[in-house]
Every structure is written in C-alpha cells, then in structure tokens.
C-alpha positions in Angstrom: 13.1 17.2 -10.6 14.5 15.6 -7.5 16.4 12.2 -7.4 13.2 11.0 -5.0 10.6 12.1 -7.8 9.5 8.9 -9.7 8.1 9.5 -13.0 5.1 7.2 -14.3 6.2 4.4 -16.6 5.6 4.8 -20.3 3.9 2.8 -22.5 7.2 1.9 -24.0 8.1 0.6 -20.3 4.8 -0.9 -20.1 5.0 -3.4 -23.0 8.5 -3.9 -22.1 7.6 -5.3 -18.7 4.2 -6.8 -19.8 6.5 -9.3 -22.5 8.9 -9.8 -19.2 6.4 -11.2 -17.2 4.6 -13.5 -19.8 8.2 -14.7 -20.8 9.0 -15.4 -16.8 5.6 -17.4 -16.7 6.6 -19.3 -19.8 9.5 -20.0 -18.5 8.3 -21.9 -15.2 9.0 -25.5 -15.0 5.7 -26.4 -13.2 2.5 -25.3 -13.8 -0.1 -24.2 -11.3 -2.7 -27.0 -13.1 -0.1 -29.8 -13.3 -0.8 -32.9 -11.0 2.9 -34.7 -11.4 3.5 -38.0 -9.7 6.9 -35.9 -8.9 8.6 -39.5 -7.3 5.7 -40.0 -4.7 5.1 -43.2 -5.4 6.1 -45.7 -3.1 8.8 -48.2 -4.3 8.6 -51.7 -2.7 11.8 -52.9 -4.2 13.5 -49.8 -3.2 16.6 -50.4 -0.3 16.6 -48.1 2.6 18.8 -45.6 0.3 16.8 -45.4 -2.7 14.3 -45.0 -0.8 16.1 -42.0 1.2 17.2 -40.5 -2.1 14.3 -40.6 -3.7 12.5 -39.2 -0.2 15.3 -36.4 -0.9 14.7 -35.7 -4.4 10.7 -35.8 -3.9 11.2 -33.3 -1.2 13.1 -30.8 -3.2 10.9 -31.2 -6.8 8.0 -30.3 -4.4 9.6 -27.4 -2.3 10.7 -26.0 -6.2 7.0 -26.4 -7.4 5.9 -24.6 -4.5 8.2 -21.7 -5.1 7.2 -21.8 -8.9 3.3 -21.7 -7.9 3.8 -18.9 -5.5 5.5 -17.2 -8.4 2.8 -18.0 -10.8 0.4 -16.8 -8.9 2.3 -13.1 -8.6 2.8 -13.0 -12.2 -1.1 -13.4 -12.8 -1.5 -11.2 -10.2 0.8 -8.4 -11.8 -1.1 -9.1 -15.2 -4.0 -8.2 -14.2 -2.7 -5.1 -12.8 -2.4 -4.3 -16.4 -5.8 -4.9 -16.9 -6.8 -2.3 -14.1 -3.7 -0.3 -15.5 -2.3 -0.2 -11.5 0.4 -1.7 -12.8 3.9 0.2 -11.1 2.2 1.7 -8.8 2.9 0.9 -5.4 0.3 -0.8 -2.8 1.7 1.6 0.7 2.0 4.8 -1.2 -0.1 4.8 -4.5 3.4 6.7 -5.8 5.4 4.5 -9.0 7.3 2.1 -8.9 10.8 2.6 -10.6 11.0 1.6 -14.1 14.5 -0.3 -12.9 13.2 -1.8 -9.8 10.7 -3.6 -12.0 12.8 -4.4 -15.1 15.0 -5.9 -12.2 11.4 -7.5 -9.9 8.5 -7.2 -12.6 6.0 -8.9 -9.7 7.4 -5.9 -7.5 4.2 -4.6 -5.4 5.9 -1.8 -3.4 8.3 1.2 -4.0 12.2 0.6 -3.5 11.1 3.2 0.1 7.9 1.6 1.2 9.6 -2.0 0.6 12.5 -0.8 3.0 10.5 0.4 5.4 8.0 -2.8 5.4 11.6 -5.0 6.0 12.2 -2.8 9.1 9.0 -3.4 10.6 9.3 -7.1 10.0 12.7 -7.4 11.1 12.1 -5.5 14.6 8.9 -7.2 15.3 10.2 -10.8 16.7 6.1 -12.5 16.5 4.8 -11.2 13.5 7.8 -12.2 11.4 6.6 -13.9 7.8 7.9 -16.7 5.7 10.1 -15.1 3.2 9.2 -18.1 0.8 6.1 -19.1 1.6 4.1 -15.4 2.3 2.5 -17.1 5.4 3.1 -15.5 9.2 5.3 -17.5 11.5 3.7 -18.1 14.9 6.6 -18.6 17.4 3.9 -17.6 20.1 3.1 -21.1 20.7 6.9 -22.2 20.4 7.6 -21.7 24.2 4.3 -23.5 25.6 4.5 -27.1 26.9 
C-alpha cells in the first residue's frame, strides 16, 4: 500500500469518533435553541463606561455563541452522516478521510489533499474569498464603488 492510500475507517474508529462528536456538542456553552438576554438589556443607571463594557462584553458573548451555533450545526451535520453512513468520506473526492485528521477535526468534510487544494483556490482568488468564521462569501466587489 502507498503512503497516499487511505484505508476506510473501522467500526472501531467509527464509535470512537461518533462518542467525540456527541461529547463536543455536550460540551458547548450555548445552545442552538437558547434565547439568552446575554447583557442586551439596556441599563439606564449605567455611566458611559459600564455601559461601554458591558457593550464589550455583549459583543463578545454573542460573537462566541455564533461560533458555538456554527459549530453545532456541523456536528449535527456530521451525525447524520452517520446515519447515511458517508461519514469520512470526503465531499471533492468521495475517497476517506484519515482516521487522524478526524480524531484531530471530527466535523472535517474534506480530505487532508482536497482541503489543501480548496485553500489554494481561495487564497489566489482575491473576490470570492470566504469568511473563515462565519462560512459566508466576502463581497469586496462593491468595496471600491462610491
């Protein structure tokens, strides 16, 4: 066998990673069905610097929530690759995913190659660049009109 041949994960591997991702989703602070008040109300008796720090503090629960919804959502998603049983196996190339790459990225949709490759193309292509943390294109086409 060649170093490049990837061999399909075992069931072993399977419940190994399956346990990993239920334990991640446990493990997130926020919840996808949690309505918080997360410091948005609006304190009257608050000085310009409370107020400011708790703008600050407000700003940063919300931009971690996002991140731990985003999450949520790819852990879900990679569940119910188990369902399908497509779980490992690449989205680009249909080839598995490396036991290792997932023990290290369980929500991993993409071969250690294909993934590479993808980062190249985004990197060299200046307008269809995407939000690393938010999944969403950037649209810098507009950025230059007045």
């Amino acid at each position: 066998m060649s170093s490049l041949e990837v061999k399909a994960l075992t069931s072993n591997q399977l419940d190994i990673l399956k346990a990993k991702l239920l334990e991640e989703k446990k493990g997130l602070v926020f919840t996808m069905s949690e309505i918080d008040d997360l410091g948005l109300a609006n304190k009257d008796n608050a000085d310009e610097v409370d107020a400011a720090m708790n703008d600050y503090e407000s700003s940063h629960q919300l931009r971690f929530r996002n991140r731990e919804v985003i999450y949520a959502k790819k852990i879900d998603k990679a569940l119910k690759k188990f369902e399908k049983e497509e779980y490992g196996l690449c989205q680009e190339c249909a080839g598995p995913i490396r036991f290792e790459r997932l023990l290290a990225r369980p929500t991993a949709e993409m071969c250690i190659l294909c993934k590479e490759e993808t980062e190249k193309e985004e990197t060299s292509n200046f307008f269809g660049r995407q939000s690393k943390s938010l999944a969403k294109t950037v649209d810098l086409t507009g950025m230059f009109v007045r």
